[in-house]
Backbone as ProteinMPNN parsed JSONL, in Angstrom:
{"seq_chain_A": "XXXXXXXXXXXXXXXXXXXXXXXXXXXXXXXXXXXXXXXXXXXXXXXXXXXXXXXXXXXXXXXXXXXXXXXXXXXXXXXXXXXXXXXXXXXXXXX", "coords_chain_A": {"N_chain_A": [[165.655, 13.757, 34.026], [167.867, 14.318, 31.483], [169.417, 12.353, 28.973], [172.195, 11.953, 26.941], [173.237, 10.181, 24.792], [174.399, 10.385, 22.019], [177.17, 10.765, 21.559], [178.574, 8.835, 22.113], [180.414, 5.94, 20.841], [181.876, 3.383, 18.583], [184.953, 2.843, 18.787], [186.872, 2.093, 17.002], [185.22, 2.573, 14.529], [185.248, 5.36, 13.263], [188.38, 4.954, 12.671], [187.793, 2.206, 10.75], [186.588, 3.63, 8.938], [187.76, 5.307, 7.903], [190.269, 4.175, 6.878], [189.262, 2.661, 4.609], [188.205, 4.335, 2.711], [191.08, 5.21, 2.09], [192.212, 3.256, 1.654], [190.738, 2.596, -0.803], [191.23, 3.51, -3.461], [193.465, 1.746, -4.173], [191.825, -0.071, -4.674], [190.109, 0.401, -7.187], [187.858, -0.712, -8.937], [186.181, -1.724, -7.008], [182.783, -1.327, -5.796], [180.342, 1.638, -4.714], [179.013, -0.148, -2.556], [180.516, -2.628, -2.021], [182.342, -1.6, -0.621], [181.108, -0.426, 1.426], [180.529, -2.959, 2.443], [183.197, -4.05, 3.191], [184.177, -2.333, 5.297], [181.848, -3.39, 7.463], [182.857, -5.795, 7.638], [185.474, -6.042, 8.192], [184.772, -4.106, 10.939], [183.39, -6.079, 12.188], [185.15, -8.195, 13.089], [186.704, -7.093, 14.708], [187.3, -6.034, 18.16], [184.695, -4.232, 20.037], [184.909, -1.062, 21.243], [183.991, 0.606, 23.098], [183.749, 4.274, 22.936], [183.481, 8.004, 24.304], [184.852, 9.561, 23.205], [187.179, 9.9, 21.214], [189.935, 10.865, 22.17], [190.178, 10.657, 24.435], [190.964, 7.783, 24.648], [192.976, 7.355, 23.378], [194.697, 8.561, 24.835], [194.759, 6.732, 27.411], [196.213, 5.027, 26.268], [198.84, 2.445, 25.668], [202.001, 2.596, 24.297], [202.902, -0.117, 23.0], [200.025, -1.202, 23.057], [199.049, 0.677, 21.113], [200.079, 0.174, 18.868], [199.432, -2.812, 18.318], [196.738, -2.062, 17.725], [196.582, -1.198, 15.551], [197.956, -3.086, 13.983], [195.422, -5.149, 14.285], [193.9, -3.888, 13.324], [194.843, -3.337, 10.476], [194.897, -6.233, 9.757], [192.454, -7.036, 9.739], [191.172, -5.233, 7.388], [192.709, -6.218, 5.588], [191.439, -9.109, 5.16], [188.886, -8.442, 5.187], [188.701, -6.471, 2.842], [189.703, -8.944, 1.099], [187.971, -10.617, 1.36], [185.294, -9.73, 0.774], [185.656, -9.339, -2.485], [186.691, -11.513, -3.162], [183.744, -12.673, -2.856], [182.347, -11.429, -4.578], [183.269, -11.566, -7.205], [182.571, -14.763, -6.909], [180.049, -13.993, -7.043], [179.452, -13.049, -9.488], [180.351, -14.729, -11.472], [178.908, -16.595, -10.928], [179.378, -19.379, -9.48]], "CA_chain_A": [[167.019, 13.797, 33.585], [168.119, 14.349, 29.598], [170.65, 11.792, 28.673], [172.345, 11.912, 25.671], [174.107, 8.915, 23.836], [175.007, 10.576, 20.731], [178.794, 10.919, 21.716], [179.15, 7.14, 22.352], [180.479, 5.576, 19.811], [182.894, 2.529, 18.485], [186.294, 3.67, 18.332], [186.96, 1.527, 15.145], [184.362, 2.902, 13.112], [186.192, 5.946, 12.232], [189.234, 4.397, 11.741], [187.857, 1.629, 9.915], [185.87, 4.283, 7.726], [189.125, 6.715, 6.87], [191.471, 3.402, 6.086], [188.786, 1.887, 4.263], [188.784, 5.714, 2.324], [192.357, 5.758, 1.893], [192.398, 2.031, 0.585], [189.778, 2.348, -2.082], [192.523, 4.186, -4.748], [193.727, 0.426, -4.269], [190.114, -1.256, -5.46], [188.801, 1.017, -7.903], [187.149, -1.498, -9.418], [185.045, -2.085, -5.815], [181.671, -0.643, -5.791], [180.588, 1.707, -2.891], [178.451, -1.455, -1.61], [181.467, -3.362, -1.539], [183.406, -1.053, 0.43], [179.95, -0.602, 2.524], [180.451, -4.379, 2.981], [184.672, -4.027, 3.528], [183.855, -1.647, 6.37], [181.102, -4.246, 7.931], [182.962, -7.057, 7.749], [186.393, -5.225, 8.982], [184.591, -3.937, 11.888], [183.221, -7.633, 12.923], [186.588, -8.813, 13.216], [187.344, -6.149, 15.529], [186.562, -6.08, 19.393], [184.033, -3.181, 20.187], [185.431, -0.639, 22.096], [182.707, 2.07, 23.083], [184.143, 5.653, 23.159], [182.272, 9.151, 24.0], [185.804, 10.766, 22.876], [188.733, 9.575, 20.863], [191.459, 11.349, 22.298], [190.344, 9.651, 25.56], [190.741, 6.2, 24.222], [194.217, 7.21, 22.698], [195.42, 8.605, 26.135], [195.201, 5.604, 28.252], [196.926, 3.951, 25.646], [200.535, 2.697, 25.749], [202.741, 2.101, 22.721], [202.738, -1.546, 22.81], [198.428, -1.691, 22.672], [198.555, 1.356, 19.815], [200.732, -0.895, 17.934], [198.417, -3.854, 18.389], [195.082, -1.785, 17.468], [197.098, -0.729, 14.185], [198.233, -3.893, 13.504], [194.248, -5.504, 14.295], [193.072, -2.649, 11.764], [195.524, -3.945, 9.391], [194.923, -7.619, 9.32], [190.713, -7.291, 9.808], [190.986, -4.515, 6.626], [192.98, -7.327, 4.691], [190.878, -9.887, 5.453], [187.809, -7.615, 4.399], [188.988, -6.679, 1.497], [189.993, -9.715, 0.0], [186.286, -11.741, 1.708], [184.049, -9.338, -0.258], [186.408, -9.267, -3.889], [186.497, -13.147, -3.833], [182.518, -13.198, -2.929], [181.612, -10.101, -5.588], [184.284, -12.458, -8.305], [181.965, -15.516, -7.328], [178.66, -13.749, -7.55], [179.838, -12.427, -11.089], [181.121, -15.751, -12.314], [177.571, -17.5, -11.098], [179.449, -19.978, -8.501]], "C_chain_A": [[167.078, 13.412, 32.096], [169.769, 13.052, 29.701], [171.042, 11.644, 27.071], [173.834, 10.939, 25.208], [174.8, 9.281, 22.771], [176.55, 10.92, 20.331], [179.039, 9.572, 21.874], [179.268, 6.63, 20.886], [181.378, 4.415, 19.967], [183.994, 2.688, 18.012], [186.642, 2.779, 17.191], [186.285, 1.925, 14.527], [185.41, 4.003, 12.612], [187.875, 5.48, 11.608], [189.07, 3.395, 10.719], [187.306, 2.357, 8.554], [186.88, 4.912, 6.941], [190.191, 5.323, 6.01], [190.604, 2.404, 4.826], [188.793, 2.904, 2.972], [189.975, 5.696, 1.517], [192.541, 4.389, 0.781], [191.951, 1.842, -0.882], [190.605, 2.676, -3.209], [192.731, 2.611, -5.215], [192.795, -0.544, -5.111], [189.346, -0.571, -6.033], [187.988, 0.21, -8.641], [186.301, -2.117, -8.421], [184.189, -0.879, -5.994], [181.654, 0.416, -4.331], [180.206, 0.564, -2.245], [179.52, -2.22, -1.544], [182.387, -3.04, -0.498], [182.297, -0.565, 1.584], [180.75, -2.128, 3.238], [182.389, -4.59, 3.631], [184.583, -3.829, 5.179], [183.18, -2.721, 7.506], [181.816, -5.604, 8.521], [184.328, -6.748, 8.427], [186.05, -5.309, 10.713], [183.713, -4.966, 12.756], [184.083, -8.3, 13.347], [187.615, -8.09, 14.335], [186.571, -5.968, 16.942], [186.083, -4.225, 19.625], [184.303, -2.423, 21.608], [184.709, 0.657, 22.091], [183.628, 3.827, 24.178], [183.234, 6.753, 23.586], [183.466, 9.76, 23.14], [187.036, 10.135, 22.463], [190.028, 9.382, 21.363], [190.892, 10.515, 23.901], [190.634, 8.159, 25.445], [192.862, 5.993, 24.136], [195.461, 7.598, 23.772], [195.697, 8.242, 27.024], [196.072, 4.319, 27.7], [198.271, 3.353, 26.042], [200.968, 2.118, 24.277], [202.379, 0.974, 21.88], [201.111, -1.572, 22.234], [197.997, -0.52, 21.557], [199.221, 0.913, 18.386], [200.027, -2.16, 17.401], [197.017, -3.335, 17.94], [195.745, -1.585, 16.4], [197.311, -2.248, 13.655], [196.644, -5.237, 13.457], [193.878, -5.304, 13.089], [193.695, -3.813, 10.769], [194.967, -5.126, 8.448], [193.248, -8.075, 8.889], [190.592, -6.553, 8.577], [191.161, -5.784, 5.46], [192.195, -8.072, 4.203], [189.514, -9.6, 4.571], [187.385, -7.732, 3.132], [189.041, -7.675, 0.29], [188.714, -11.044, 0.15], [185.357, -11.355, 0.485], [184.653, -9.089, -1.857], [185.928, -10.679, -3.985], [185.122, -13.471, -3.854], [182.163, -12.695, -4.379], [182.613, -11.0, -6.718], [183.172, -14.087, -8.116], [180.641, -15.173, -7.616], [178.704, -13.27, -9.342], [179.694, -13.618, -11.918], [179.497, -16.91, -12.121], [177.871, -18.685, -10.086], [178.915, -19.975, -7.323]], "O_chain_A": [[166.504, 12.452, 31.584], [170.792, 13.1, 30.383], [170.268, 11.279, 26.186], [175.044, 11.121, 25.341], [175.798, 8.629, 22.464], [177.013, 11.23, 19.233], [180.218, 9.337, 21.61], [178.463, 6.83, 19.976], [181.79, 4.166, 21.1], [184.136, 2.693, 16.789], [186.476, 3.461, 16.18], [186.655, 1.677, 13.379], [186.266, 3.743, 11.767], [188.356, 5.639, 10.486], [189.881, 3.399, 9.792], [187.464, 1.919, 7.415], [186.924, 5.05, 5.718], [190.708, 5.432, 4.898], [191.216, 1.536, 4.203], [189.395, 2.412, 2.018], [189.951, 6.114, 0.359], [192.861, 4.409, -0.407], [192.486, 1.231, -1.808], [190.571, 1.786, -4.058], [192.327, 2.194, -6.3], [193.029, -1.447, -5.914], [188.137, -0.581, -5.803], [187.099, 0.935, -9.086], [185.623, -3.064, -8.821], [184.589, 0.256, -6.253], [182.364, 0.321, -3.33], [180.948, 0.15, -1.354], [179.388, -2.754, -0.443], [183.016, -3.779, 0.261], [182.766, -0.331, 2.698], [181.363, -2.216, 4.302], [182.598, -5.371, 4.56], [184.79, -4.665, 6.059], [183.902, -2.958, 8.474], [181.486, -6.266, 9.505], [184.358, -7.333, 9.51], [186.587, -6.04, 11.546], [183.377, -4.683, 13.905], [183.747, -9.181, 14.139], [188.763, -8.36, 14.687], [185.355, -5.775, 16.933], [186.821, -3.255, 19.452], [184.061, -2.871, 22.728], [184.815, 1.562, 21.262], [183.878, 4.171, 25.333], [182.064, 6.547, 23.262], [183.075, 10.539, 22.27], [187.895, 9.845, 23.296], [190.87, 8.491, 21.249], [191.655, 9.617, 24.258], [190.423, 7.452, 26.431], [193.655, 5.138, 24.531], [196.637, 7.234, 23.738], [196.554, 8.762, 27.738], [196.449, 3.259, 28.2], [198.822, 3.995, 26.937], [200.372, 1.418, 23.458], [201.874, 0.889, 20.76], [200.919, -1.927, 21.071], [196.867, -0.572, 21.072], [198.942, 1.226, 17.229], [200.053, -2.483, 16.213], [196.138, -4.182, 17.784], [194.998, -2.31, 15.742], [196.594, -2.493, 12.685], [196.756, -6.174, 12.667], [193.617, -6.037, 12.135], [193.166, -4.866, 10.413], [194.699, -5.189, 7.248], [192.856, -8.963, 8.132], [189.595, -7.076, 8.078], [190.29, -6.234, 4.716], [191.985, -8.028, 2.991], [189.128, -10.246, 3.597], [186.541, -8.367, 2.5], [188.693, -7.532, -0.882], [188.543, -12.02, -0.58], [184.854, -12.058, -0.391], [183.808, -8.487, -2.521], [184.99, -11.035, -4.697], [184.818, -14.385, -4.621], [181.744, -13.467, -5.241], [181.919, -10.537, -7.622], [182.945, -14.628, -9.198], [179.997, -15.903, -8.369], [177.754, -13.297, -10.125], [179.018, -13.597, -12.947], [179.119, -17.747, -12.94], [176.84, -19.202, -9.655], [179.257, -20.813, -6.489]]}, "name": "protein", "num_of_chains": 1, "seq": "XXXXXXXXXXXXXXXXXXXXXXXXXXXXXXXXXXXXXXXXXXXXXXXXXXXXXXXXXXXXXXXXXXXXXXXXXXXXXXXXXXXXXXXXXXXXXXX"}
């Protein structure tokens, strides 16, 4: 028997990859490795929710818990964002 894994995935990665994408306009002054590290540190903050298929994830949903994964995203992107600026501001400065 062939089994194939390569459809499993963590339904946050692509969203954390497209808002992480969309944000950067915001931090042009972040490297890609910083927004490597945005992404990383985002999706640590976020409970791992193993998909083969998106739209299956988004169809057992209800309002209330697609409100709550948006508002997760949100606060773990924030968070991200402003972890690896203040590190990449003390590695600069030599602190």
């Amino acid at each position: 028997m062939i089994i194939n894994f390569e459809q499993v995935h963590n339904y946050y990665e692509r969203l954390v990859f497209e808002e992480v994408v969309r944000m950067s306009e915001s931090y042009a002054h972040y490297s890609a490795d910083m927004l490597a590290d945005v992404a990383c540190v985002a999706l640590n903050r976020l409970p791992a929710r193993y998909v083969r298929h998106d739209v299956d994830m988004m169809f057992y949903l209800t309002e209330h818990e697609r409100h709550a994964i948006e508002e997760s995203l949100g606060e773990a992107l924030s968070f991200a964002f402003s972890l690896v600026g203040e590190r990449n501001a003390k590695r600069s400065t030599g602190t």
